[in-house]
Biopython code that builds the backbone (N, CA, C, O; Angstrom):
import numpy as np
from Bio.PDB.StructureBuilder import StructureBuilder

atoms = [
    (1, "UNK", "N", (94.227, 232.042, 22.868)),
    (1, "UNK", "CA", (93.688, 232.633, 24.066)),
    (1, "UNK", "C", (93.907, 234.136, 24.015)),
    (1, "UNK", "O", (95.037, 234.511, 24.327)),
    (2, "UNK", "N", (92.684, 235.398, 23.549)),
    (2, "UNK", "CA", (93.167, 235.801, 23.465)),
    (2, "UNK", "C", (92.766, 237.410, 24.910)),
    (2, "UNK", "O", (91.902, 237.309, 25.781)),
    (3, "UNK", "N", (93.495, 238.414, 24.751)),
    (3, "UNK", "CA", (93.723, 238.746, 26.162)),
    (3, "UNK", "C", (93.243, 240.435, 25.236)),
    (3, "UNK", "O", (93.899, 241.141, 24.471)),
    (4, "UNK", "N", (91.459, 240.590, 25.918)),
    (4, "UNK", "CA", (90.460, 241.670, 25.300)),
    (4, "UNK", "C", (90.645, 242.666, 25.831)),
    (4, "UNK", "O", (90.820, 242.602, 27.048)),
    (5, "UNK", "N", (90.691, 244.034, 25.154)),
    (5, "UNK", "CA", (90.513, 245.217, 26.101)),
    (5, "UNK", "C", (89.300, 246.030, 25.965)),
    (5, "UNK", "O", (89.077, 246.759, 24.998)),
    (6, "UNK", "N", (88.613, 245.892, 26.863)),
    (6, "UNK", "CA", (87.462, 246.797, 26.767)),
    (6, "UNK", "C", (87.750, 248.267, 27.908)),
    (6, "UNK", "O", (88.347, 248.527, 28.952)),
    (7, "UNK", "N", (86.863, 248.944, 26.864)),
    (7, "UNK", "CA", (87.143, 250.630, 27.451)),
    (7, "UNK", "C", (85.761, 251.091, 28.328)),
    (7, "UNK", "O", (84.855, 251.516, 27.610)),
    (8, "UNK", "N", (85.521, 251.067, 29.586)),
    (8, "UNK", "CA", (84.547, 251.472, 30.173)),
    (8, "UNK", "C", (84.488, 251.960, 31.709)),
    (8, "UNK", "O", (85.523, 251.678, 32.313)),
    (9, "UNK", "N", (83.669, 252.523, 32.358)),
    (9, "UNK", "CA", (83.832, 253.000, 33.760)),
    (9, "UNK", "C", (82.900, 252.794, 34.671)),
    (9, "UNK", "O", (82.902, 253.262, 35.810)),
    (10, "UNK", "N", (81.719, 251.776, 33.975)),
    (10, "UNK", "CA", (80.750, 251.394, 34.788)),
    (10, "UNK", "C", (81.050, 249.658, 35.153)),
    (10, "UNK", "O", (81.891, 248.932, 34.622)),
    (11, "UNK", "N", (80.093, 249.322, 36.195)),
    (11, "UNK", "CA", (80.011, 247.742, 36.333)),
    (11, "UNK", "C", (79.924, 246.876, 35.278)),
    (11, "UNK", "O", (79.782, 245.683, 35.546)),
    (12, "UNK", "N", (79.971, 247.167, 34.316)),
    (12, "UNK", "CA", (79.696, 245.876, 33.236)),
    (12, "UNK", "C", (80.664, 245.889, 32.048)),
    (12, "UNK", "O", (80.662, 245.975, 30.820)),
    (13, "UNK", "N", (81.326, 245.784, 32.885)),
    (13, "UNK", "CA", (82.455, 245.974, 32.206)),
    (13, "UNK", "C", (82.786, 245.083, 31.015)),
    (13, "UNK", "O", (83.442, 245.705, 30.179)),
    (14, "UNK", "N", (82.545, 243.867, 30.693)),
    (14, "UNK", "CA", (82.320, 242.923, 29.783)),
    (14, "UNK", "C", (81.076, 242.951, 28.798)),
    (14, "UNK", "O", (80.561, 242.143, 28.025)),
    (15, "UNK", "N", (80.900, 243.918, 29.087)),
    (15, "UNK", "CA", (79.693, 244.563, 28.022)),
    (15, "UNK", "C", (80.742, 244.586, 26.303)),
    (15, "UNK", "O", (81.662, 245.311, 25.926)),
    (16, "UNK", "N", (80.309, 243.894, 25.917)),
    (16, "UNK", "CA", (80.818, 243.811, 24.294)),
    (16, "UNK", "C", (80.836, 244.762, 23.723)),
    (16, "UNK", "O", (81.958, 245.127, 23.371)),
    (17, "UNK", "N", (79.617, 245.673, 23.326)),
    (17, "UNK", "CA", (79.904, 247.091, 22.859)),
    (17, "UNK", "C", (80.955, 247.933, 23.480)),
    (17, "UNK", "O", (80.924, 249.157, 23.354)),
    (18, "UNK", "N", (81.824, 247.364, 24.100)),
    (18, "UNK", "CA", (83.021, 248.729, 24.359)),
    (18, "UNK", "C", (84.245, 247.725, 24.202)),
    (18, "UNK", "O", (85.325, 247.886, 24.770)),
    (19, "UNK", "N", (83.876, 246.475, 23.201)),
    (19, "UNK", "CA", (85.689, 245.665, 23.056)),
    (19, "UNK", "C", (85.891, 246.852, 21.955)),
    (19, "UNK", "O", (85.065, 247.312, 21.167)),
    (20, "UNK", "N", (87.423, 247.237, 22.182)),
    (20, "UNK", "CA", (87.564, 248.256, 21.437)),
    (20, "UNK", "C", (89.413, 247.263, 21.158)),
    (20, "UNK", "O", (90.241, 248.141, 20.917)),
    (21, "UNK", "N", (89.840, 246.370, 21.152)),
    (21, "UNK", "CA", (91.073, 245.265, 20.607)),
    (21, "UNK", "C", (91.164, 244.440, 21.628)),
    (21, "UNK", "O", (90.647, 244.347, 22.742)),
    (22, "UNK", "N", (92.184, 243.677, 20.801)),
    (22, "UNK", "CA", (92.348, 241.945, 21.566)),
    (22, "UNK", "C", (94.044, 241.970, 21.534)),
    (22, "UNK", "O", (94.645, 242.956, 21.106)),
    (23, "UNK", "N", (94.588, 241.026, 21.931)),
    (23, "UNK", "CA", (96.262, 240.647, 21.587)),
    (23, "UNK", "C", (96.106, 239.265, 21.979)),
    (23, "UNK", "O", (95.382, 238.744, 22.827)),
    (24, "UNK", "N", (97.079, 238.718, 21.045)),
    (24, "UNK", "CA", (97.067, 237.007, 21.307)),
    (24, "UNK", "C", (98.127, 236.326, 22.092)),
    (24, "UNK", "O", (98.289, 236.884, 23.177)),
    (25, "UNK", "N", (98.941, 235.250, 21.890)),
    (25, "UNK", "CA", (99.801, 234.949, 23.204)),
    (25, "UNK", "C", (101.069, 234.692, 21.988)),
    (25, "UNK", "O", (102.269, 234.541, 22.219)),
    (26, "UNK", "N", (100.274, 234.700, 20.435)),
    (26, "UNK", "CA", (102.153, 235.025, 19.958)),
    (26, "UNK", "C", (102.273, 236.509, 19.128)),
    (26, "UNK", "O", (102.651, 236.740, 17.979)),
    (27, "UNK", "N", (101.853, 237.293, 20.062)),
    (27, "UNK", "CA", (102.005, 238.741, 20.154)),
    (27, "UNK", "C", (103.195, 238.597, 20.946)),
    (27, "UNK", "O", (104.137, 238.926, 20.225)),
    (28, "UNK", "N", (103.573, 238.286, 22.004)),
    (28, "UNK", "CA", (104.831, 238.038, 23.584)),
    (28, "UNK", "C", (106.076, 238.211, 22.802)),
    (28, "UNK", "O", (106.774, 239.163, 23.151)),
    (29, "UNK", "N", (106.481, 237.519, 21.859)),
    (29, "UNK", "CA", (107.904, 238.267, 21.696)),
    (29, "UNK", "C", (107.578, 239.623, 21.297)),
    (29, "UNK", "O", (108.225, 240.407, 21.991)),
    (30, "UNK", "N", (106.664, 240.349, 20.265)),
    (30, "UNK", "CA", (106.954, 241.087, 19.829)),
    (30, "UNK", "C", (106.666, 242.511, 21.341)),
    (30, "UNK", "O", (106.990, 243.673, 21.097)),
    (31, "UNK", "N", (106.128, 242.180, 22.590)),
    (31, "UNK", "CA", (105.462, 243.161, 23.534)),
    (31, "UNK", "C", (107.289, 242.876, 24.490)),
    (31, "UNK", "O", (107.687, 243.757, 25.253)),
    (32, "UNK", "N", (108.146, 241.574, 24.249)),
    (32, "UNK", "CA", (109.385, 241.714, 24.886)),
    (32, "UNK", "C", (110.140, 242.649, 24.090)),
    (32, "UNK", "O", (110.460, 243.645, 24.739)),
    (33, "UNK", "N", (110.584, 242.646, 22.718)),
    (33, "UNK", "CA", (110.957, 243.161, 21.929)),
    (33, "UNK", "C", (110.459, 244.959, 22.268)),
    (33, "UNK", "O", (111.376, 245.753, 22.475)),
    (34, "UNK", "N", (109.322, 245.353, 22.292)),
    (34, "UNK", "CA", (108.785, 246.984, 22.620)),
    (34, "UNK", "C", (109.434, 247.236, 24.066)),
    (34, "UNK", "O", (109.780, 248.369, 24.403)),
    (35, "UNK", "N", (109.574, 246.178, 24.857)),
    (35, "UNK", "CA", (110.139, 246.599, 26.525)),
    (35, "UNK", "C", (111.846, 246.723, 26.145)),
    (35, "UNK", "O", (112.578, 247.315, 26.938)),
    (36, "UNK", "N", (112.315, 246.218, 25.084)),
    (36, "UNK", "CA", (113.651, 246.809, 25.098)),
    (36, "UNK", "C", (113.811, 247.889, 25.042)),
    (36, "UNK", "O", (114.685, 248.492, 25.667)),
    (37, "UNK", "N", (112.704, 248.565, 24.000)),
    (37, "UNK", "CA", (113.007, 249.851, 23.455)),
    (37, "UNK", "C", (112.688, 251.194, 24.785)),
    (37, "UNK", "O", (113.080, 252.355, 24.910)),
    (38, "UNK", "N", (111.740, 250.243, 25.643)),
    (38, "UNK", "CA", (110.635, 251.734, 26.651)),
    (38, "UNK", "C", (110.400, 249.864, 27.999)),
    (38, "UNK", "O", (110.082, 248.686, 27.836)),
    (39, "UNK", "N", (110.842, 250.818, 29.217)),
    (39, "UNK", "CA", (110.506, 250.039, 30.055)),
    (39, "UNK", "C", (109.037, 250.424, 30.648)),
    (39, "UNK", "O", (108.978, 251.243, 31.566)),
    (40, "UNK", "N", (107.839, 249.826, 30.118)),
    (40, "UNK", "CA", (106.632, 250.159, 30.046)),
    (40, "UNK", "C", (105.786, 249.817, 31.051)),
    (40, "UNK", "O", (105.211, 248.739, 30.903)),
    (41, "UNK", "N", (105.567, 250.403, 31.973)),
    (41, "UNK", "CA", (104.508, 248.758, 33.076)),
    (41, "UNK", "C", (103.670, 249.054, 32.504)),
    (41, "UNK", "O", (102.826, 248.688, 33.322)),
    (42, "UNK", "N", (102.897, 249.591, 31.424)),
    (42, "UNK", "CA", (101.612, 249.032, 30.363)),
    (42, "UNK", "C", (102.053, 247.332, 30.058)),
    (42, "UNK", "O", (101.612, 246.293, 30.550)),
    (43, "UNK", "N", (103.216, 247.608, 28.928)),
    (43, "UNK", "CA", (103.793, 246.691, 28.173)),
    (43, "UNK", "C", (104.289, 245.541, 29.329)),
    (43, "UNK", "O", (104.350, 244.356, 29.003)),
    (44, "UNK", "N", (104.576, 245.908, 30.458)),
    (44, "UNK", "CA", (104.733, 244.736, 31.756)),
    (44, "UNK", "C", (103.681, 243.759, 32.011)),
    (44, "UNK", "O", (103.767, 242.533, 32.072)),
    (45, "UNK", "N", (102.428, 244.710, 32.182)),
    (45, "UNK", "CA", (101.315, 244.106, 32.692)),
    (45, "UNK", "C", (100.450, 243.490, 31.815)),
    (45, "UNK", "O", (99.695, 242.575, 32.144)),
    (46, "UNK", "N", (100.568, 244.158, 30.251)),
    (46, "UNK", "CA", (99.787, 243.081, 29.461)),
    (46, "UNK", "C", (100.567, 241.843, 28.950)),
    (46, "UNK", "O", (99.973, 241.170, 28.108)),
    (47, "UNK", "N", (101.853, 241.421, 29.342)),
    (47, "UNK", "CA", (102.423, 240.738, 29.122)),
    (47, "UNK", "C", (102.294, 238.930, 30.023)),
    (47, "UNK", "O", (102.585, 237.754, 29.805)),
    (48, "UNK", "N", (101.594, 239.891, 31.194)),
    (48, "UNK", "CA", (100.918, 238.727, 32.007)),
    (48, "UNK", "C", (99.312, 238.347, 31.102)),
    (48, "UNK", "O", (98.257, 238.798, 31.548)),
    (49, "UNK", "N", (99.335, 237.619, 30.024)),
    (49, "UNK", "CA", (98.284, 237.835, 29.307)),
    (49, "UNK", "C", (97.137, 237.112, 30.097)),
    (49, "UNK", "O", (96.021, 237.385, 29.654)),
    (50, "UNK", "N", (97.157, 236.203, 31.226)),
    (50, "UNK", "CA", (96.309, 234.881, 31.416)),
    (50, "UNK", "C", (96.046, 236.112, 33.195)),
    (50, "UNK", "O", (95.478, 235.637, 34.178)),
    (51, "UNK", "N", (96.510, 237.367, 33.187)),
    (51, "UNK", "CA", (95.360, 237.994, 34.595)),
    (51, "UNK", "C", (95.031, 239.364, 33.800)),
    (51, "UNK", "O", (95.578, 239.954, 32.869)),
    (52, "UNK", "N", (93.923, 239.590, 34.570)),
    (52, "UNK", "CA", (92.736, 240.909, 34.201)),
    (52, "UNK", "C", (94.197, 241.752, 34.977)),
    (52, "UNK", "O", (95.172, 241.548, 35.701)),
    (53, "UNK", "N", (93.408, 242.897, 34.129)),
    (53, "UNK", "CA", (94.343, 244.068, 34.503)),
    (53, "UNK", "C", (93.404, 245.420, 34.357)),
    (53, "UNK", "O", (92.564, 245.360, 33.459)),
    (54, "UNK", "N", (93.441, 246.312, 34.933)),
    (54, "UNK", "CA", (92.705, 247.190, 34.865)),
    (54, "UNK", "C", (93.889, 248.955, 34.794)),
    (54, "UNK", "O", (94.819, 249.342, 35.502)),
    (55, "UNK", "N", (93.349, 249.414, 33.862)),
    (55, "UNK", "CA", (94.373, 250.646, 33.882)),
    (55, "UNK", "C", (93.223, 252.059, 33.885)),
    (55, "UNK", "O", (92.421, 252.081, 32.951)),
    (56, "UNK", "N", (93.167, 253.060, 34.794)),
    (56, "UNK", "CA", (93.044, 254.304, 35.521)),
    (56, "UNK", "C", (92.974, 254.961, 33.969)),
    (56, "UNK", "O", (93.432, 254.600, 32.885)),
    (57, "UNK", "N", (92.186, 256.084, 34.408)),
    (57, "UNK", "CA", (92.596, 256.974, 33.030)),
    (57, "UNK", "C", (93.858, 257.666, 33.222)),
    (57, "UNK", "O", (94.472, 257.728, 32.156)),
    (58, "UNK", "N", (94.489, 258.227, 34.227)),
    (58, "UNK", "CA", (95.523, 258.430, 34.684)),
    (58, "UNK", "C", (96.697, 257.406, 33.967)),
    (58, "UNK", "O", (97.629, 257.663, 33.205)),
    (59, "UNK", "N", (96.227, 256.160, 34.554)),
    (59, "UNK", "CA", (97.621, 255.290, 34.102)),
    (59, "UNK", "C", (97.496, 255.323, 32.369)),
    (59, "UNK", "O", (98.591, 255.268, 31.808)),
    (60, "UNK", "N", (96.346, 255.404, 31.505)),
    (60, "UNK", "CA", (96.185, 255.101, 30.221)),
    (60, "UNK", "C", (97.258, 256.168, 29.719)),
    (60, "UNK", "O", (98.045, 255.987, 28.790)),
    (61, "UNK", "N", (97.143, 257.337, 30.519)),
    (61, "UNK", "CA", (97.483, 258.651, 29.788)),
    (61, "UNK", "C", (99.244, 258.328, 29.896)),
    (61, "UNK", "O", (99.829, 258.723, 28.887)),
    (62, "UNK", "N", (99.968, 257.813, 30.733)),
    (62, "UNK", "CA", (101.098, 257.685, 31.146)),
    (62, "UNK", "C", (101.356, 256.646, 30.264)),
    (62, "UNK", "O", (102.457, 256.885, 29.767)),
    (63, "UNK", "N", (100.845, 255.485, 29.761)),
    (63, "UNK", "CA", (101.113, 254.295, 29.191)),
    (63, "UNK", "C", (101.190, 255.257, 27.385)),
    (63, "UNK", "O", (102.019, 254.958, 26.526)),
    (64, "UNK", "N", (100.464, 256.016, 27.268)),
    (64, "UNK", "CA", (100.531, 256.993, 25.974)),
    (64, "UNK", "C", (102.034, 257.322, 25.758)),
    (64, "UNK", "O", (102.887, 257.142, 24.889)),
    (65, "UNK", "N", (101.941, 257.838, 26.862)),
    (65, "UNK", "CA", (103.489, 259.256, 26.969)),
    (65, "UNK", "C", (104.552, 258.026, 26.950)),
    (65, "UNK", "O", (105.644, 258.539, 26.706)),
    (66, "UNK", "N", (104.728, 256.327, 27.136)),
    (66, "UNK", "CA", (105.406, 255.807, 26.989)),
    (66, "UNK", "C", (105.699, 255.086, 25.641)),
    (66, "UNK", "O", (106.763, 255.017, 25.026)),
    (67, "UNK", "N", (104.710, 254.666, 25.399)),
    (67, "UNK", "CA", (104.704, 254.211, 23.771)),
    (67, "UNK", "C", (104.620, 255.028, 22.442)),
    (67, "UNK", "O", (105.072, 254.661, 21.357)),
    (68, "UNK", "N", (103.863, 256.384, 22.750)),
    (68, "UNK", "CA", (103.860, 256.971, 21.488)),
    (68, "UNK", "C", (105.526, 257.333, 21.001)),
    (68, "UNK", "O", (105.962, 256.924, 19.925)),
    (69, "UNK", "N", (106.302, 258.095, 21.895)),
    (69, "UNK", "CA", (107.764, 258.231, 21.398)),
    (69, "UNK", "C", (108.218, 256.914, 20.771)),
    (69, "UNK", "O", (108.962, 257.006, 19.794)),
    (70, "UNK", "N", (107.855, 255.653, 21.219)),
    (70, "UNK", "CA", (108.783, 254.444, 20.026)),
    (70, "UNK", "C", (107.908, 254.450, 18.807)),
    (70, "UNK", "O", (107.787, 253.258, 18.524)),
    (71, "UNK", "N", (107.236, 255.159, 17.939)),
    (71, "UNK", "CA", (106.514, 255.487, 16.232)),
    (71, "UNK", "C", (108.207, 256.399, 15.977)),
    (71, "UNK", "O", (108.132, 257.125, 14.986)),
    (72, "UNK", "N", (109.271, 256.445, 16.508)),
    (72, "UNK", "CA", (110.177, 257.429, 16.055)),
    (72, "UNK", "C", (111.015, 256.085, 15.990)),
    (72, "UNK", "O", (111.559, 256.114, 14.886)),
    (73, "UNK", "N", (111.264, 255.288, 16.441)),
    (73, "UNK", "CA", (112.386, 254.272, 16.450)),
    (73, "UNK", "C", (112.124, 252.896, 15.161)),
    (73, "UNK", "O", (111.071, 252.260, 15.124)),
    (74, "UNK", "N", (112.995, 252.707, 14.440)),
    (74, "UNK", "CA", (113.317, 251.446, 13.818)),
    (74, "UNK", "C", (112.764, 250.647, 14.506)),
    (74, "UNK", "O", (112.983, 250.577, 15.715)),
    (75, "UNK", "N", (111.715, 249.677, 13.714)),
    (75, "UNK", "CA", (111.245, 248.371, 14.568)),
    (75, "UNK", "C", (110.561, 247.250, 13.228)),
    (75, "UNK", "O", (110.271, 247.215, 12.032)),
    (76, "UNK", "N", (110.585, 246.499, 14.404)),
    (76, "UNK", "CA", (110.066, 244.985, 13.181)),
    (76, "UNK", "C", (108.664, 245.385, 12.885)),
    (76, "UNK", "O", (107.960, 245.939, 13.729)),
    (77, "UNK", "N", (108.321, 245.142, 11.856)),
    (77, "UNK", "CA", (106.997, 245.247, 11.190)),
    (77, "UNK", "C", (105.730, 245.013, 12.451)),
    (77, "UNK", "O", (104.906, 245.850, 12.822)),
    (78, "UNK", "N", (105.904, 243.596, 12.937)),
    (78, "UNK", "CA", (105.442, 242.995, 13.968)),
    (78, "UNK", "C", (105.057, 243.824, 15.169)),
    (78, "UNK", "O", (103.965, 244.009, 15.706)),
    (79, "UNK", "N", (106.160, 244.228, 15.410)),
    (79, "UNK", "CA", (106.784, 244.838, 16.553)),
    (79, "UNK", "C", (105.818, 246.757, 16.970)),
    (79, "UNK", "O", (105.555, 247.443, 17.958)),
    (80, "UNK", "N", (105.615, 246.822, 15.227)),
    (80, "UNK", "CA", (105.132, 247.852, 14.819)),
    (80, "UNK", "C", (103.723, 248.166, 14.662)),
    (80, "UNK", "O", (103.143, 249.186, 15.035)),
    (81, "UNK", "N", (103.194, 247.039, 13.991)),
    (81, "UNK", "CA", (101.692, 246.878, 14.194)),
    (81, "UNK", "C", (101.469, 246.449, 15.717)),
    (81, "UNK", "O", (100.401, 246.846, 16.185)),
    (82, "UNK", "N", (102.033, 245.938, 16.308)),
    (82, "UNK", "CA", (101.355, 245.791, 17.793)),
    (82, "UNK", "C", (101.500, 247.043, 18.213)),
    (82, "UNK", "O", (100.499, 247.335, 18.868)),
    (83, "UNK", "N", (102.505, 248.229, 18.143)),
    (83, "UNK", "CA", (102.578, 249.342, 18.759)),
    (83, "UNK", "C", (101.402, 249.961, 18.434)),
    (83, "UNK", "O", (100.601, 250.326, 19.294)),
    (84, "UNK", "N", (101.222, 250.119, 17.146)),
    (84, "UNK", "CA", (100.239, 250.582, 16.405)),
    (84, "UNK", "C", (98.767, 250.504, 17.222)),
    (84, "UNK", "O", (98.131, 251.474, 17.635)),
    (85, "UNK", "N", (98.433, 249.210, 17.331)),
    (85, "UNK", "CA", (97.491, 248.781, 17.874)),
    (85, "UNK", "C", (97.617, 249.142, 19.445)),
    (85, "UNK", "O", (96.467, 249.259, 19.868)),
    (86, "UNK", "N", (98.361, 249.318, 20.264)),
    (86, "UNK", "CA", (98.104, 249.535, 21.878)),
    (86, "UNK", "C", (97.780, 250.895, 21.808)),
    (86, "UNK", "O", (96.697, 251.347, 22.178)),
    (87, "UNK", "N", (98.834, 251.653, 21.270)),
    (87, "UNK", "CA", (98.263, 253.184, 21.495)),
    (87, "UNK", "C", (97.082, 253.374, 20.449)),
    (87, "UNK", "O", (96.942, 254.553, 20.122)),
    (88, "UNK", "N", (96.104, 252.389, 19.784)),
    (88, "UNK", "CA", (94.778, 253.129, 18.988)),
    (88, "UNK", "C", (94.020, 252.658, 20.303)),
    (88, "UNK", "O", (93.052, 253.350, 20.617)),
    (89, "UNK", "N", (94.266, 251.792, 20.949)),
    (89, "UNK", "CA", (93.420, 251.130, 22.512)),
    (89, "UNK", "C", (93.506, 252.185, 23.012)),
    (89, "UNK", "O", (92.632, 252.969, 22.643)),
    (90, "UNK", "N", (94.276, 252.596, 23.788)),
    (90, "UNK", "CA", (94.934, 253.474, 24.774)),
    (90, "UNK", "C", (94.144, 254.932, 24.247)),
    (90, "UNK", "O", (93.386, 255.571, 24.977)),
    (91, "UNK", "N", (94.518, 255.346, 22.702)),
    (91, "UNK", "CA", (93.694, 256.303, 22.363)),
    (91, "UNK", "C", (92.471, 256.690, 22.670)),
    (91, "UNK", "O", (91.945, 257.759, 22.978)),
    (92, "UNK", "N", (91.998, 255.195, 22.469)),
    (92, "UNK", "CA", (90.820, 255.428, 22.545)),
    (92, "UNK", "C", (90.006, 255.292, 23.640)),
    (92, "UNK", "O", (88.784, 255.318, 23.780)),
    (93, "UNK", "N", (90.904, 255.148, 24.366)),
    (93, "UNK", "CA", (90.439, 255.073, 26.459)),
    (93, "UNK", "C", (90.633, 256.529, 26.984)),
    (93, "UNK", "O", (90.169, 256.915, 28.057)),
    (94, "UNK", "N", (91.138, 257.065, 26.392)),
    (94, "UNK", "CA", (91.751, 258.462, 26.439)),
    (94, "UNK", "C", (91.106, 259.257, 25.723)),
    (94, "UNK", "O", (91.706, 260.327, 25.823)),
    (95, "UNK", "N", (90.422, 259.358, 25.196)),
    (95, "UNK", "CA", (89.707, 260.239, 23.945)),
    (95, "UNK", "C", (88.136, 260.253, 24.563)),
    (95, "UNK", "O", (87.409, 261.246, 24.540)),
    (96, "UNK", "N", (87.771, 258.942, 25.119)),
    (96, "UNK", "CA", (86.405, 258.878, 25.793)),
    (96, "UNK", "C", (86.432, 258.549, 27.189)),
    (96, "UNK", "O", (85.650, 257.858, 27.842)),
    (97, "UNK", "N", (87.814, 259.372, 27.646)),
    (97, "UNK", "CA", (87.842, 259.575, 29.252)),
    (97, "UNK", "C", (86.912, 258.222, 29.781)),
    (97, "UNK", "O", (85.783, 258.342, 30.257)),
    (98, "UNK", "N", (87.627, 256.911, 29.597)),
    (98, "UNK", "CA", (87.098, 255.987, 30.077)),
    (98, "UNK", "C", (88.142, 255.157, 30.961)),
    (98, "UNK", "O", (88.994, 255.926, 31.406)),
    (99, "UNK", "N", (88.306, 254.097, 31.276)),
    (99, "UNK", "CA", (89.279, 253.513, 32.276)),
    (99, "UNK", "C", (89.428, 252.272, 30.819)),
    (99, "UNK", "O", (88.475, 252.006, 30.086)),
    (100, "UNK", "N", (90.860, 251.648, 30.668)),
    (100, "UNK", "CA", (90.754, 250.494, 30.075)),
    (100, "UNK", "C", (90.840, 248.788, 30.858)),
    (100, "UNK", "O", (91.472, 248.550, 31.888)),
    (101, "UNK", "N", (90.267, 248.058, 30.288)),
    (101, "UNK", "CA", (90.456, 246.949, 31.194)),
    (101, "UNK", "C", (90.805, 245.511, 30.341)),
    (101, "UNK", "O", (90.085, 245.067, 29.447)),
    (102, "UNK", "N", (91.847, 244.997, 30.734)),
    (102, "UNK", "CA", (92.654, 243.662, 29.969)),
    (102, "UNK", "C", (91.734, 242.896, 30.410)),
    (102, "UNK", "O", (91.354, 243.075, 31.567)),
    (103, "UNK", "N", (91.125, 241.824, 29.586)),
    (103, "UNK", "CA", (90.476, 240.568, 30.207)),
    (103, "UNK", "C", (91.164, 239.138, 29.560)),
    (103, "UNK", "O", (91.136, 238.695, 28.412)),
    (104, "UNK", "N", (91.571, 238.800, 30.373)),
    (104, "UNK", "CA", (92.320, 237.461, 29.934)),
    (104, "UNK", "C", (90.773, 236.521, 29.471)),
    (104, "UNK", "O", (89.798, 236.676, 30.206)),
    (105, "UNK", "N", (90.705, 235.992, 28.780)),
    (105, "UNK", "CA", (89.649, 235.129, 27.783)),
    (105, "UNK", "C", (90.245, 233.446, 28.456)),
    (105, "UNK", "O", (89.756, 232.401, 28.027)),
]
sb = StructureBuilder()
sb.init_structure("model")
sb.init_model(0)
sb.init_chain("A")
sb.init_seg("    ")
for serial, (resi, resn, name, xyz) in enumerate(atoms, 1):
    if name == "N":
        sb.init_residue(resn, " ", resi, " ")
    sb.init_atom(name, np.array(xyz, "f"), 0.0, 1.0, " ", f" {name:<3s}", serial, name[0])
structure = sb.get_structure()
């Protein structure tokens, strides 16, 4: 089941051309594991993987300033490619001044 983020600011929001990543449900230890390091309400709220979530360009930019500092910390491989992967999302909600939005599948 997996839990899509599309990057957009109009009504259609489920418009496929803007899935820009996905996360699955045994991603969860490794998004508990990133909340040790940074108490994230990004990393809070996609952790509820099974509700929509919608994040502000405002909040995208703040969810940045929280995760990019842990690329400096020791982490599990795992742990690492998922980081990897939220802030290229996040980037990229941020780069095309768009809003991002979690869709639980």
């Amino acid at each position: 089941m997996p839990f899509d983020f599309l990057a957009g600011n109009g009504p259609q929001i489920r418009n496929p051309a803007h899935h820009v990543g996905s996360i699955d449900h045994h991603e969860l230890p490794a998004i508990l594991r990133l909340l040790a390091h940074a108490d994230s309400f990004f990393l809070h709220r996609i952790f509820g993987l099974y509700e929509d979530q919608t994040f502000s360009t405002q909040e995208v930019e703040q969810a940045l300033s929280h995760l990019v500092p842990l690329l400096a910390h020791p982490l599990e491989s795992d742990d690492r490619t998922l980081l990897h992967k939220l802030i290229a999302v996040l980037a990229y909600a941020q780069v095309t001044q768009q809003s991002l939005h979690g869709v639980a599948d």
